[in-house]
C-alpha positions in Angstrom: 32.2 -23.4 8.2 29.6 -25.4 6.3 27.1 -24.2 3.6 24.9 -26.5 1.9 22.4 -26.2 -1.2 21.1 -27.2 -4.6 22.4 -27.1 -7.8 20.3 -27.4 -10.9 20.7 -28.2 -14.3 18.0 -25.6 -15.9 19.9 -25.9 -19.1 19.5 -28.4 -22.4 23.2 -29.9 -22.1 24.2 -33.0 -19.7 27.2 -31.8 -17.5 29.7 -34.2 -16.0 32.0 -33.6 -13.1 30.1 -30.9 -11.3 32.3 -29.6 -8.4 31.8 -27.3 -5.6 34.4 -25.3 -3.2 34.4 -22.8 -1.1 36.7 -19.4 -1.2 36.8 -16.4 0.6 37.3 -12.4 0.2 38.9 -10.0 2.1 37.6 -8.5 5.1 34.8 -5.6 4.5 36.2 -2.5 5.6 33.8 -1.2 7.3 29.6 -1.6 8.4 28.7 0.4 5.3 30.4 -1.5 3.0 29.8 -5.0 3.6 27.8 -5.5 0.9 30.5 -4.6 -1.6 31.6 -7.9 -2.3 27.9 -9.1 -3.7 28.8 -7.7 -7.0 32.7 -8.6 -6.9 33.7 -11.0 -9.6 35.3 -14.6 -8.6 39.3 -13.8 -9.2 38.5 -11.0 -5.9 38.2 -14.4 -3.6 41.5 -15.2 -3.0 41.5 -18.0 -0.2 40.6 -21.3 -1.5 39.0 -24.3 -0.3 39.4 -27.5 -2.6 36.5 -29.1 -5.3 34.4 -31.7 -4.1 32.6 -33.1 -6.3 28.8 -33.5 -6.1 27.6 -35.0 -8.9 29.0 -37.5 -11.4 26.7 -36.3 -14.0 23.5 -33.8 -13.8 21.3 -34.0 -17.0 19.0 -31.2 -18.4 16.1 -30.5 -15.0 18.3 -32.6 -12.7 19.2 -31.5 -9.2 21.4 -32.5 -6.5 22.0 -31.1 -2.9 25.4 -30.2 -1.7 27.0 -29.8 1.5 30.8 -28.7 1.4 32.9 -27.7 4.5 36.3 -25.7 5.3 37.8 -25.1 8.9 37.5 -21.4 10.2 41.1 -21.3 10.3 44.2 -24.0 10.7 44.3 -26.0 13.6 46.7 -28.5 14.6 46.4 -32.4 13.3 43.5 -30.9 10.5 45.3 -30.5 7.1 44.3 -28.6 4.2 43.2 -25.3 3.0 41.1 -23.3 5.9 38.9 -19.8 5.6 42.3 -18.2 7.8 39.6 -16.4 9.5 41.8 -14.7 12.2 40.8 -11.5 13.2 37.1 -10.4 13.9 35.2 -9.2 10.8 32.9 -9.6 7.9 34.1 -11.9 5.4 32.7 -13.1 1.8 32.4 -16.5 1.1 31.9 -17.5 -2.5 30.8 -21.3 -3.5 32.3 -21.7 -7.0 30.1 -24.6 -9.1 32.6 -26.6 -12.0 31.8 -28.9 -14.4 31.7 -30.4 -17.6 28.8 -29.9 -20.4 28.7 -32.4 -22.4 31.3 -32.6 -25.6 33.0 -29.3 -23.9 35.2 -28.6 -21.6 35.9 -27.8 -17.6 34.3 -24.6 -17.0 33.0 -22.3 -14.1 29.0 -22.9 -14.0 28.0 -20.7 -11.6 28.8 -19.1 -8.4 26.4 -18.1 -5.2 27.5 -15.4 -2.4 26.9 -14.3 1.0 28.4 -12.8 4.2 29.6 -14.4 7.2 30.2 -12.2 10.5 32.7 -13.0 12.8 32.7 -11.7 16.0 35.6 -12.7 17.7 38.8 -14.8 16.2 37.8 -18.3 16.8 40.0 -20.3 18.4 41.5 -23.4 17.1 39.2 -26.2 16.6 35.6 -23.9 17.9 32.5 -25.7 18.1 30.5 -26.2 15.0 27.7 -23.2 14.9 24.6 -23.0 13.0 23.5 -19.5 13.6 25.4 -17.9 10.5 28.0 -16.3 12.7 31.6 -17.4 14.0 32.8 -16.5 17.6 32.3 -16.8 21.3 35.7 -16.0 22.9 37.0 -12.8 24.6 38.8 -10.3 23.0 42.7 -10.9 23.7 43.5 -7.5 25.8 40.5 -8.2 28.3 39.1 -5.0 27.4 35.1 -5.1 26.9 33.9 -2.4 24.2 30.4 -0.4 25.2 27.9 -2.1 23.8 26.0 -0.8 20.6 22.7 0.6 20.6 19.5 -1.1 19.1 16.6 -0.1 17.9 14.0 -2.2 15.1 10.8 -1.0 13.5 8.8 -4.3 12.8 6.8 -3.5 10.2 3.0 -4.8 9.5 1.9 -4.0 6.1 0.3 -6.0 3.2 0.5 -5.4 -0.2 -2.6 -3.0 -1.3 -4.8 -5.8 -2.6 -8.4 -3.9 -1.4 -10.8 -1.9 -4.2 -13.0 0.4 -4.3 -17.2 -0.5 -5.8 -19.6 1.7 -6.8 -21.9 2.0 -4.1 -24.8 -0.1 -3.7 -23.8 -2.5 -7.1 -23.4 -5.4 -4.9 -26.7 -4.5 -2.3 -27.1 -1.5 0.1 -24.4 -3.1 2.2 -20.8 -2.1 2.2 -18.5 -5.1 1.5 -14.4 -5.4 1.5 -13.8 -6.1 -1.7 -10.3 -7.1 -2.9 -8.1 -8.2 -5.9 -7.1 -11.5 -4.9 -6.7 -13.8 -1.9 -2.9 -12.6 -1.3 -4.4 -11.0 2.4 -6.4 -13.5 3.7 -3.6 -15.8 2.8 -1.5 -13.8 4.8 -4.0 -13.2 7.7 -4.1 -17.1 8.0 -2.5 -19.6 10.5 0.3 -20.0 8.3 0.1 -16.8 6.3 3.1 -14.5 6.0 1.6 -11.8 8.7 0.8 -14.1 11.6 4.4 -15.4 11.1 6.0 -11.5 11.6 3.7 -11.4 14.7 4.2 -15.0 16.3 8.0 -14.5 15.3 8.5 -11.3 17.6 6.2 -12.9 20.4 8.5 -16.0 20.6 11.9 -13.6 20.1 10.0 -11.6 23.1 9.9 -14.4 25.2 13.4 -15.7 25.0 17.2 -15.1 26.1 17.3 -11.1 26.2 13.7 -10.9 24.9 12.5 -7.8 27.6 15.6 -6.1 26.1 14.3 -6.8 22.6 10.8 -6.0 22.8 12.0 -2.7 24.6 14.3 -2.0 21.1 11.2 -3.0 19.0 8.5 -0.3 18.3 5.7 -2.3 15.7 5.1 -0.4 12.7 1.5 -0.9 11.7 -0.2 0.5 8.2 -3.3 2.0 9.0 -4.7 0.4 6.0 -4.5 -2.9 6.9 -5.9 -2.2 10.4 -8.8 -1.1 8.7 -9.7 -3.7 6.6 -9.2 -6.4 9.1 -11.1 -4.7 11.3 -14.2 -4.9 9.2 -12.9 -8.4 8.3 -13.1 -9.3 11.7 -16.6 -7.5 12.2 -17.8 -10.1 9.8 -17.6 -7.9 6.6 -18.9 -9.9 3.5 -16.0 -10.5 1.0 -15.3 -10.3 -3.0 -12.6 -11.4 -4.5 -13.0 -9.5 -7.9 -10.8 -12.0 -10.1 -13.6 -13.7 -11.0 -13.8 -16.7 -8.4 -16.7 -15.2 -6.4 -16.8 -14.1 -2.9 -14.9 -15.7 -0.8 -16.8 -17.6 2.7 -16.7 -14.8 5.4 -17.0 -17.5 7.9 -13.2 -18.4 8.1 -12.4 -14.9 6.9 -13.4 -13.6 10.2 -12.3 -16.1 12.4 -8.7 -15.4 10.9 -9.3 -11.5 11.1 -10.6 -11.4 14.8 -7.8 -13.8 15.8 -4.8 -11.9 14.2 -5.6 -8.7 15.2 -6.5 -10.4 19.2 -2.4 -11.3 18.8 -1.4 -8.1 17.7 -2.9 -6.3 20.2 -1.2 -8.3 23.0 1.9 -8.0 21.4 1.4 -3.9 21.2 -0.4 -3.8 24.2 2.1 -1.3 27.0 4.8 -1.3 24.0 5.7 1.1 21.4 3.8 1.3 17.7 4.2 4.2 14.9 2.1 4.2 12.5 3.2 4.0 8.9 1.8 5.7 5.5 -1.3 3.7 4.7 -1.3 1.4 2.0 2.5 2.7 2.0 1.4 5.6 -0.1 4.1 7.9 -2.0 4.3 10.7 0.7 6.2 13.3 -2.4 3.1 12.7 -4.2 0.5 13.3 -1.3 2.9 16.1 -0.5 3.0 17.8 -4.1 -1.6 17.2 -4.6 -1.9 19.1 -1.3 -5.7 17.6 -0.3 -6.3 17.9 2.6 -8.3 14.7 3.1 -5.7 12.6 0.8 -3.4 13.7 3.4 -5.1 12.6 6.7 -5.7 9.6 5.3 -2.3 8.7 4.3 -0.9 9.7 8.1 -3.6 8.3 9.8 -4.9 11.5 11.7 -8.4 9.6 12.6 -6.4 8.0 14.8 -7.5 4.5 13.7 -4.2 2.7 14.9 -5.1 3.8 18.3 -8.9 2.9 18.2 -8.1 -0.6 16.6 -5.5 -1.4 18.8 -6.3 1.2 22.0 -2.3 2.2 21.8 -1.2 5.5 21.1 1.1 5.4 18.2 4.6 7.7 19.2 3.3 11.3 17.6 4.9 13.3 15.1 6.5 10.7 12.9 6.8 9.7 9.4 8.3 6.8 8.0 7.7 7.4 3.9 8.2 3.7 2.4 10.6 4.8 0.1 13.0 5.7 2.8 13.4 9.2 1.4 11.1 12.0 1.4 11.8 15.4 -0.7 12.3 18.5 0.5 8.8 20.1 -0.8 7.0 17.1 0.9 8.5 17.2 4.0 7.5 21.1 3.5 4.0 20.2 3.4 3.4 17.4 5.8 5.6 17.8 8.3 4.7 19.7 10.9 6.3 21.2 13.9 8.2 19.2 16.1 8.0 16.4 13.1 10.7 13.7 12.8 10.8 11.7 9.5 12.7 8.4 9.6 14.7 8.3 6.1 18.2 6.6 5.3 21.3 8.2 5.5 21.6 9.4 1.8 18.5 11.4 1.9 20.5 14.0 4.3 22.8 16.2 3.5 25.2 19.0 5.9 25.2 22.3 5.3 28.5 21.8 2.9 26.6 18.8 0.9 28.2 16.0 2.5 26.0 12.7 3.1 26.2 12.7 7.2 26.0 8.8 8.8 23.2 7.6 10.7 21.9 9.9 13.7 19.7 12.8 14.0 20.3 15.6 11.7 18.2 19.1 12.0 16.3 20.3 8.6 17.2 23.7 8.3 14.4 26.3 7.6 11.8 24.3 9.1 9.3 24.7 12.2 11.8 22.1 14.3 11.7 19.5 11.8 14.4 16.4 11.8 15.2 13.2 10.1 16.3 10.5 11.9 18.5 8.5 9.5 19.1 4.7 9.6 22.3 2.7 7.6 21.9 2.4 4.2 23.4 -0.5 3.8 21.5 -2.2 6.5 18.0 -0.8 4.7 19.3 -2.5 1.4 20.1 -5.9 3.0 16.7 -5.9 4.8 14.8 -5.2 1.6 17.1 -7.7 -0.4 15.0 -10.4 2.1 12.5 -12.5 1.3 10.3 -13.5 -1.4 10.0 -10.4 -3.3 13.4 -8.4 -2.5 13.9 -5.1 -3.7 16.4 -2.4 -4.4 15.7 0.8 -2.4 15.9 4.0 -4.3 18.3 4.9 -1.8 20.6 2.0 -2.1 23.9 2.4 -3.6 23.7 2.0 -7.3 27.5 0.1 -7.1 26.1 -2.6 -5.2 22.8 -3.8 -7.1 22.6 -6.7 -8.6 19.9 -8.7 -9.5 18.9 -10.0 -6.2 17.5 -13.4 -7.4 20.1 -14.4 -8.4 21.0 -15.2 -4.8 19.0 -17.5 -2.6 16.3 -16.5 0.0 18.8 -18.1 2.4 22.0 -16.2 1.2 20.3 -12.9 1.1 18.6 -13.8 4.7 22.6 -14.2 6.1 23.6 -11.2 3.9 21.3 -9.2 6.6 22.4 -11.4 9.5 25.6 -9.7 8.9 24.5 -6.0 8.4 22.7 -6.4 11.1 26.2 -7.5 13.4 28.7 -5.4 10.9 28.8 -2.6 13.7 29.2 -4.8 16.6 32.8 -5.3 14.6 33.6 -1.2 14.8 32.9 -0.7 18.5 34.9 3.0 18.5 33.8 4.1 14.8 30.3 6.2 14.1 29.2 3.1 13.4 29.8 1.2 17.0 28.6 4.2 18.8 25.2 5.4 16.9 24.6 1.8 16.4 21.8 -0.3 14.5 18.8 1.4 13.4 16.6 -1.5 11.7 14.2 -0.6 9.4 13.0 -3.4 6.9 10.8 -2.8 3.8 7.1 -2.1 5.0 6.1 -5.1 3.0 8.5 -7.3 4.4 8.0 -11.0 2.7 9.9 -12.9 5.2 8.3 -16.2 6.6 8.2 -16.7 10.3 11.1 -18.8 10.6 13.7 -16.6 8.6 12.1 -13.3 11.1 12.7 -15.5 13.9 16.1 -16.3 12.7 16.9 -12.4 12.7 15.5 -11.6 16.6 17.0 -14.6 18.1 20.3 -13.1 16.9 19.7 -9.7 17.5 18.7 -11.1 20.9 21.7 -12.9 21.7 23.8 -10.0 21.3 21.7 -8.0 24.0 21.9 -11.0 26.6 25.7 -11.6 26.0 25.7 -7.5 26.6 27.3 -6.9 23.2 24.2 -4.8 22.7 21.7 -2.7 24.5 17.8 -1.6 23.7 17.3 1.5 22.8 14.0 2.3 22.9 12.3 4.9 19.3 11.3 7.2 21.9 14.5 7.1 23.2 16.2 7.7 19.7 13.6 10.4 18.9 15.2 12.3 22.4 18.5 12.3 21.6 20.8 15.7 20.9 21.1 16.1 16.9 23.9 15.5 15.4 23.7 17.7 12.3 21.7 20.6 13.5 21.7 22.3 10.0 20.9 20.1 7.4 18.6 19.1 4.6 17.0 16.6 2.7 18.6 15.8 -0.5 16.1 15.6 -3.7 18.3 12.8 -5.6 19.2 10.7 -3.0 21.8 8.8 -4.9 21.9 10.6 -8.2 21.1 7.1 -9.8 18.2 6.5 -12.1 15.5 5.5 -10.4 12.9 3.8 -12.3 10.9 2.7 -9.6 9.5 6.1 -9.2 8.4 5.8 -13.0 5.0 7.7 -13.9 3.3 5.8 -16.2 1.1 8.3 -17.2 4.1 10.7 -18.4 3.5 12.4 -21.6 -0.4 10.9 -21.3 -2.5 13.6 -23.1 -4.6 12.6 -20.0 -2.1 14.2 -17.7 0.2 12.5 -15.1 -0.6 10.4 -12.2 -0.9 13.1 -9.9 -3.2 15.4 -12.1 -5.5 12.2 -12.9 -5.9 11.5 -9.1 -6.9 15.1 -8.5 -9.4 14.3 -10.7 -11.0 11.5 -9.0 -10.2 13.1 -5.5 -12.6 16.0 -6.7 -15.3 13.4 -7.8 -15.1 11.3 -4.3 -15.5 15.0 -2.6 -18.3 15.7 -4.8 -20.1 12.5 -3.9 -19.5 13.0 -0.5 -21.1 16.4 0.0 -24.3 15.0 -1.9 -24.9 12.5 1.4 -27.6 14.2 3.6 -26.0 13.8 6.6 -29.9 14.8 8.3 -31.3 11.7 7.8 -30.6 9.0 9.9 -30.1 6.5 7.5 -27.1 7.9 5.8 -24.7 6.9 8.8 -23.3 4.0 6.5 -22.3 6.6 3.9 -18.9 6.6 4.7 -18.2 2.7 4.7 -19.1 2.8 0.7 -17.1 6.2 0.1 -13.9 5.5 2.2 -12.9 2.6 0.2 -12.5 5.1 -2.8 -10.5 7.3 -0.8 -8.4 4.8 0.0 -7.6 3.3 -4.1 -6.3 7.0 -4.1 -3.5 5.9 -1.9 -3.1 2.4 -3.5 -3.0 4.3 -6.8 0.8 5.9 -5.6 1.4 2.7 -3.2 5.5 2.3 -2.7 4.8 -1.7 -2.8 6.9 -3.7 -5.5 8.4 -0.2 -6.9 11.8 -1.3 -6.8 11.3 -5.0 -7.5 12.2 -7.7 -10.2 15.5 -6.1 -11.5 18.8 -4.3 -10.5 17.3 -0.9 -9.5 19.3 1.1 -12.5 17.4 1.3 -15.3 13.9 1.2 -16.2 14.6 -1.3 -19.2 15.9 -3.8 -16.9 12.3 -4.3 -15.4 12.2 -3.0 -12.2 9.0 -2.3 -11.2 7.5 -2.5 -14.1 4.6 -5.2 -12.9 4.2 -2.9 -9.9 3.5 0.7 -12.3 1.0 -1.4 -14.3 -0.9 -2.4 -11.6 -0.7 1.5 -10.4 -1.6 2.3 -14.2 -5.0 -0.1 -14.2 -5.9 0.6 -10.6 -6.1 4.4 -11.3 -8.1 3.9 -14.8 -10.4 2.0 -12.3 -10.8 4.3 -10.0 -11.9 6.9 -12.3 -14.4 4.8 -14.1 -15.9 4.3 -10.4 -16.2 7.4 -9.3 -17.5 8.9 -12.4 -20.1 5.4 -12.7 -21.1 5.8 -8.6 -22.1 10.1 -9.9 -24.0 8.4 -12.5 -26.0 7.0 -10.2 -28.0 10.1 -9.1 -29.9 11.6 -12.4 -32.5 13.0 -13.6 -35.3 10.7 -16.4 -36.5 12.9 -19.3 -40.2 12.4 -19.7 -40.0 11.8 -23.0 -42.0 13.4 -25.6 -43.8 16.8 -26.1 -45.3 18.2 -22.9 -48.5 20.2 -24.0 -49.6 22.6 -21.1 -53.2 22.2 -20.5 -53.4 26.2 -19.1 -51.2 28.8 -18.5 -50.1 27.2 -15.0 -49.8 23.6 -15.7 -47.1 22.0 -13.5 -44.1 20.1 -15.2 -43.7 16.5 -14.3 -39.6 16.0 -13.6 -38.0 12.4 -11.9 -35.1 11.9 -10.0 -33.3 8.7 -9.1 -30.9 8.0 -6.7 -29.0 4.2 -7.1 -26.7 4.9 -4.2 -27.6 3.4 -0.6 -27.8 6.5 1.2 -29.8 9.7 1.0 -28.9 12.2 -1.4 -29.2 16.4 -1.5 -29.2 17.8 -5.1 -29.8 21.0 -6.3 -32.3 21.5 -9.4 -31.2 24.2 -11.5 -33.8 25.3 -14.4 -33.3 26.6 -17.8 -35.9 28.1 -19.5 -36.9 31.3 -22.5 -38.5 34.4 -21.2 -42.0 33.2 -22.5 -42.3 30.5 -19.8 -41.3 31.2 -16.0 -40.6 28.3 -14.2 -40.6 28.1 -10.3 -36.6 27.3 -9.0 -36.5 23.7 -7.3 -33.7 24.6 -5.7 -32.4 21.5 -2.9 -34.0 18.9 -3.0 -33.5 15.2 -0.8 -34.0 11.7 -2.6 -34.1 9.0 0.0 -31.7 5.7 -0.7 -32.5 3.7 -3.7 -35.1 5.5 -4.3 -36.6 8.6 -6.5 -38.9 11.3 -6.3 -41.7 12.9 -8.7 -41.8 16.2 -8.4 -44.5 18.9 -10.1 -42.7 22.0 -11.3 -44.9 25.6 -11.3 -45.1 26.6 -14.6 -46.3 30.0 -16.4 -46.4 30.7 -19.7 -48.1 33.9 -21.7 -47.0 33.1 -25.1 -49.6 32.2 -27.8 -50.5 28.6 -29.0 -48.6 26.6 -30.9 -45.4 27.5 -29.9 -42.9 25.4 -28.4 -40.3 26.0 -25.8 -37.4 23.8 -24.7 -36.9 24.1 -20.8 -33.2 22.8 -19.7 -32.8 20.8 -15.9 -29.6 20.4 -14.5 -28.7 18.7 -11.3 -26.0 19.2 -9.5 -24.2 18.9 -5.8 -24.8 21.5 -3.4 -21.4 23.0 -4.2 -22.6 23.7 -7.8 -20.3 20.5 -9.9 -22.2 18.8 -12.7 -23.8 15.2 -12.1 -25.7 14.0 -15.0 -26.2 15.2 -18.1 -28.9 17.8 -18.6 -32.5 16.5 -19.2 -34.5 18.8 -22.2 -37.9 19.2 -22.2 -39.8 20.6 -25.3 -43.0 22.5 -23.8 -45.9 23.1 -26.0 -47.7 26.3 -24.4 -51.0 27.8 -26.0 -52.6 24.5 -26.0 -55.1 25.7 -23.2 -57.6 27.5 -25.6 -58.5 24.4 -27.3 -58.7 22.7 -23.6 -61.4 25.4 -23.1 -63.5 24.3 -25.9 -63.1 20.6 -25.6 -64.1 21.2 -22.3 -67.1 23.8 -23.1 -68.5 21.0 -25.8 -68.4 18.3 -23.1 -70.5 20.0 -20.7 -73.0 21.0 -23.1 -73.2 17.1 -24.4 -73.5 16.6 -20.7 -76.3 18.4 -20.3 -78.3 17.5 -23.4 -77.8 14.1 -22.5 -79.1 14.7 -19.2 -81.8 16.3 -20.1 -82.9 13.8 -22.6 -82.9 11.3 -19.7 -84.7 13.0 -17.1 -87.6 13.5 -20.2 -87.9 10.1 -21.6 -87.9 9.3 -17.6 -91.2 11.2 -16.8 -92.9 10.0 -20.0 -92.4 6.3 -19.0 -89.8 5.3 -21.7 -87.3 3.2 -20.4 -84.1 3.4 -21.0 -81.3 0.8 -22.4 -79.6 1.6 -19.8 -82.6 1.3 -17.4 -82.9 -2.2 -18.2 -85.0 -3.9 -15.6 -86.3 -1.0 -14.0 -89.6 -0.4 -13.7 -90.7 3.0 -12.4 
């Protein structure tokens, strides 16, 4: 067994003598506890290799590589220490780092863990492997266990980067506007998404790669089909962190050519559809709106339309991997199955039942299926950005960055075989349910790395595909059971409001909010004119920061998953914090943007009917009904507006009737309102102060003008007849 690596000095104090060796810990005991030995100290690792040293001397931002080897077990004509890796299993290795700081003395630096499978009892002397497991030989009695089932949900999600304008800001066309370039990166030839996708299409095509792509249903968010789609459709794009739009040329090239891939990869396979933007489903659940709802399960139906695959109905997959009882109340209809780990279950008598089917009690045919909680926590620990599940056992967190991307890669690696080891146990026989994070930050090469094993173990037979559908058919194996509220009774501060105690109200009392104000500006679209049919691509975007606002996405990152002091999360509830303040401000700014301009000063009617002058404005780029509604004393009656339409980015004049009967000089204040058509508030009211009984005066302004006209005239046509000529006849002659 060889493991190699980098050790660096990220202290102030030269060391001397830095040594590594390997040791070893006993055998797990079983698939669910094979990550146990992550958080055991260095006395638990027993079996001993011997220090090699690696470095004379390593001074303050030095590094140096290792590479330190120890046979599997002893072997004839090989002395020294070996792994005595005899029996099949999971084992712990440990490398332990010595040295000397300068002016002290011999210590223990450091330490790095991971988990090696072994399959089979090598043999004396095996053949050097670099696949992270150990084994190729027959068991010893002949006997050939039944192979264990497989199934994997590869997920295709991306971090909810995408925000929501006010309508018609940046011109009357919609744009995909986002936070940063983190997407398009990913969307890219050598961006994390194209490598989950180019990953599974090479694992497809290998040894046992029908088998595999028969286990593996793709798990697509809704969200991200979305945008790419319009990226792809050639979509103008801002980057709103102040480096300007980015070129949609290569945008779309990268779009159009991702999602060509994934739909040959889906195309005659199995997809489910996941929560978009991996949205909170217990908060959906617990608002209750309707339209929040269909868009976080996807019941337009986009997956299918984008892709033109049916996505496997009646499925949820929260992102949390639990889902409370009240939500699953609420969304889950009948006939429903909701994919959840193990500890979100519970029988009848309160015990956590292991992986399998298990029937929710006092529900219209509801079930979970329930996947390893163990295997969920060492998928999620993957990657760049690993996280603790809420559901993960609170014994066995640990800072996960603490280990390397590659240790915490072959910590999966050996969840993922850890049944394989228990043919006859629950384990062996409901097999491996693999369901990583939906946001799953692995590169192409460590993805790959997972398949091709997962692969070899269906071609050498030790597993067999089992297709979702497949699972989804299988007899229960709890038929009376529920889902548990506290999954593990741990703190968990990833699911953190930051708005408790907020005189403002909570998260999901602010979103209401909002959600009424994008219903509001969605019933003022008159949907009668033709040119509102691009309504919807400048008001879905804000339906959509509704989900980001609650997004799942970075919850249980940065710390050990146990308390909120620790950090966990914390980065990901600010970002939830700022996005919802933003969302507020641009719902209530794109309202603002249909109003009403005062006139401005005193309005003097000229008779007892003279019309008021009133303007509306619409900034939004689409048409617009409002309703008028008029406040004014009993003196003056004026004439209800009632409904009226103001076409995009435009404004109308319009002439009120008007009566009054009240004497002169008095002056009246008349109040207008607008509103939507289903009677909420828009701009503030506009006040206009009438001045009635100023048509008497009119009268006799107008009386002396017509006698001055007349005089006038008359003078005229007399000096005419006489022969006088005029000043203003200049050069006439009669």
């Amino acid at each position: 067994i060889t493991v190699s690596g980098t050790i660096s000095n990220v202290g102030d104090t030269p060391l001397e003598s830095v040594d590594v060796r390997l040791q070893r810990g006993p055998r797990a005991a079983g698939a669910e506890s094979v990550r146990a030995p992550l958080v055991w100290s260095e006395p638990s690792f027993g079996v001993r290799g011997e220090f090699v040293q690696v470095a004379a001397a390593l001074d303050p931002g030095e590094s140096v590589t290792y590479r330190v080897s120890m046979p599997a077990r002893e072997a004839p004509g090989r002395p020294g220490p070996d792994l005595q890796l005899t029996e099949p299993g999971v084992y712990p290795l440990l490398v332990n780092v010595n040295g000397t700081p300068e002016g002290g003395s011999p210590a223990r630096l450091d330490d790095a863990r991971t988990l090696l499978p072994v399959l089979d009892a090598p043999t004396p002397g095996p053949l050097p492997r670099d696949d992270g497991e150990v084994g190729a030989s027959e068991p010893a009695d002949g006997t050939v266990p039944a192979p264990v089932p497989l199934t994997i949900l590869w997920p295709l999600a991306a971090p909810p980067t995408r925000i929501a304008l006010v309508p018609g800001v940046d011109g009357p066309d919609p744009v995909v506007a986002l936070t940063d370039q983190s997407l398009l990166r990913d969307l890219s030839e050598e961006g994390r998404l194209t490598g989950l996708l180019r990953a599974a299409s090479a694992a497809f095509g290998g040894e046992g790669g029908q088998a595999l792509r028969r286990a593996t249903c793709l798990a697509v968010d809704p969200e991200l089909l979305g945008t790419v789609s319009e990226l792809a459709a050639g979509r103008p794009v801002v980057i709103d962190d102040g480096g300007g739009p980015a070129d949609p040329g290569p945008v779309s090239g990268d779009a159009s050519r991702w999602l060509d891939e994934l739909r040959a990869l889906a195309a005659g396979g199995c997809v489910v559809a996941l929560p978009a933007a991996q949205a909170n489903l217990d908060v959906v659940g617990a608002i209750g709106d309707t339209t929040l709802t269909s868009a976080a399960l996807d019941r337009s139906d986009s997956v299918e339309r984008i892709l033109d695959v049916a996505p496997v109905p009646d499925v949820l997959v929260p992102a949390s991997g639990t889902l409370a009882p009240d939500a699953a109340r609420a969304l889950a209809g009948p006939g429903t199955t909701v994919i959840v780990a193990a500890p979100s279950t519970r029988t009848d008598t309160g015990v956590v039942p292991g992986p399998g089917l298990v029937g929710l009690a006092g529900t219209d045919g509801v079930r979970a299926l329930t996947y390893s909680a163990t295997l969920g926590a060492a998928l999620a620990a993957t990657g760049s950005l690993p996280e603790n599940p809420r559901y993960s056992d609170p014994d066995t967190r640990y800072w996960l960055t603490a280990d390397s991307p590659a240790a915490r890669l072959q910590d999966a690696r050996a969840a993922l075989l850890a049944p394989l080891l228990e043919p006859g146990s629950d384990a062996g026989t409901r097999g491996v349910l693999a369901v990583p994070p939906q946001v799953w930050t692995v590169d192409e090469v460590a993805a790959g790395s997972l398949l091709d094993s997962l692969g070899d173990q269906l071609a050498s037979g030790r597993m067999r595909a089992v297709s979702l559908t497949e699972r989804l058919g299988e007899p229960v194996t709890v038929p009376e059971g529920s889902l548990a509220e506290d999954p593990t009774g741990a703190t968990d501060p990833g699911a953190a409001d930051p708005f408790a105690g907020d005189p403002a109200g909570t998260t999901a009392e602010r979103l209401e909010v909002s959600l009424e104000g994008i219903r509001t500006l969605r019933s003022l679209v008159d949907t009668t004119d033709p040119t509102s049919v691009g309504a919807d691509s400048h008001i879905d975007p804000l339906l959509g920061d509704a989900l980001r606002v609650i997004s799942e996405t970075g919850r249980r990152a940065d710390g050990d998953g146990l308390t909120a002091e620790t950090g966990t999360g914390t980065a990901a509830r600010l970002r939830s914090a700022t996005r919802l303040d933003r969302l507020g401000a641009t719902v209530s700014a794109s309202l603002a943007r249909v109003d009403l301009l005062p006139p401005g000063s005193v309005f003097t009617m000229a008779s007892p009917n003279s019309p008021l002058l009133l303007v509306t404005r619409n900034a939004l780029p689409f048409p617009v009904r409002v309703n008028i509604e008029v406040s004014a004393p009993a003196a003056i009656q004026v004439d209800p507006v009632g409904v009226i339409q103001i076409p995009a980015a435009g404004s109308r004049t319009l002439q009120v009737p008007t009566q009054s009967d009240s004497d002169g000089g008095v002056r009246h204040t008349v109040t207008f309102a607008l509103s939507a058509p289903g009677g909420q508030a828009l701009s503030a009211p506009v006040e206009i102060s009438v001045q009635s009984g100023g048509y008497p005066v009119a009268q006799v302004f107008a009386l002396a003008a017509a006698a001055l006209a007349l005089a006038l005239g008359g003078r005229r046509y007399l000096r005419y007849r006489r022969g006088i000529l005029d000043p203003a006849d200049e050069g006439h002659r009669p």
